[in-house]
N, C-alpha and C positions, 0 to 999 in steps of 0.2 A: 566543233573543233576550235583550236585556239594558237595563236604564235605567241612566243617569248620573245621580246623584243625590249630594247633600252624603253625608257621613259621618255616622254616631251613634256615639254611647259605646259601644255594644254591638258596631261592627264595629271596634275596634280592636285585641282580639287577634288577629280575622285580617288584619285591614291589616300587623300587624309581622310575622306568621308572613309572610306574602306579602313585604312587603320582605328579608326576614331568609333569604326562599329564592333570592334574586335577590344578595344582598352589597351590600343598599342602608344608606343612613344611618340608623341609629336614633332617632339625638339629640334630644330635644324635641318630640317626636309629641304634636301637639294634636290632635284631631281636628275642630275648624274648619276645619282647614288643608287638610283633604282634600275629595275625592270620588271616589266609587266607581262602579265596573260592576257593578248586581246581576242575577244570574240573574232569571229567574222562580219561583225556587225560592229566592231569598234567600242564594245565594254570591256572595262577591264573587269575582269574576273579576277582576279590575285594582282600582288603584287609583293616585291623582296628589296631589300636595301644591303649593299655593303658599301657599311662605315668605316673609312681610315680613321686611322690613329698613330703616330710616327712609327711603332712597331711590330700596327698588327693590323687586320682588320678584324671588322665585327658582321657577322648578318643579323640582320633587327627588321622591325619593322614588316613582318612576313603576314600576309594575311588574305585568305581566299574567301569568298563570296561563299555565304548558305548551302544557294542551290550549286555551286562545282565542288565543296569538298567531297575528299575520296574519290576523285577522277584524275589526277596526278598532276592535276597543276601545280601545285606545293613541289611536289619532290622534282619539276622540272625548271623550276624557279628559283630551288637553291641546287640543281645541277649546274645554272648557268650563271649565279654568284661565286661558285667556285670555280669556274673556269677562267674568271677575270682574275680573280688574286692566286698566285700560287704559294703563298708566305702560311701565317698562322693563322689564320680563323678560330675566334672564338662567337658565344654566343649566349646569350639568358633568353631563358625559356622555362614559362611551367611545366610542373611537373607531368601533367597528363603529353606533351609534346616531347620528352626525353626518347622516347624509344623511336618517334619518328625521324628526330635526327642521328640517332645510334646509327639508321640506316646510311649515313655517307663519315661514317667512322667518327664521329664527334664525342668524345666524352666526359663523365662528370669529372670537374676539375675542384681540387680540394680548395673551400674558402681560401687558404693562405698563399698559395699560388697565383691567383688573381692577379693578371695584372693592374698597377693601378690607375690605368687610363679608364677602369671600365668600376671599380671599386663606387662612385657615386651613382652610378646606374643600377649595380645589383642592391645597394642600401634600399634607393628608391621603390624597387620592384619589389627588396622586400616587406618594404613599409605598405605597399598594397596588396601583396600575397600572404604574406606568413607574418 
């Protein structure tokens, strides 16, 4: 079993070890910005990030351990990213991840719409994906 709960200072080494085993974003890791899936043993198993930006936020930064995916930490980690902001959420994500987030009504947004707080980010990803 596992709680959803905010981030502390103390689980940030393993929040970047865990993004950093997944090829997630590094960049300006507050740990506000997060919350985690902790064991009952005090691992985190996942964790999710929503990033401000003056207009909107972002979920980034999402990423669950080997052994828990497909046991619903994910889809309960951005249940509780979207509970904190009730504005615009956007998000980049590969392609094999699209239909997991179709599940909380997320969807594909035409290149030209982009907002442009987020415009260097999706260049980036797509300089390492496509």
């Amino acid at each position: 079993m596992w709680e959803i709960e905010a981030a502390k200072a103390a689980d940030m080494p393993e929040i970047e070890d865990l993004i950093a085993a997944v090829g997630g974003n590094l960049v300006d890791l507050a740990t506000d910005q997060f919350v985690v899936a902790k064991s009952e043993d005090a691992r985190i198993l996942g964790c999710g990030r929503l990033r401000s930006y003056p207009e909107f936020c972002e979920i980034a930064s999402m990423a669950v351990t080997d052994d828990c995916r497909t046991k619903g930490i994910g889809r309960e980690i951005v249940e509780r990213l979207l509970e904190l902001y009730k504005g615009t959420i956007y998000l980049i994500c590969a392609a094999d991840l699209v239909e997991f987030f179709r599940r909380f009504e997320f969807s594909l947004l035409p290149e030209p719409d982009m907002p442009d707080g987020l415009r260097p980010k999706w260049d980036y990803f797509c300089s390492l994906y496509y």
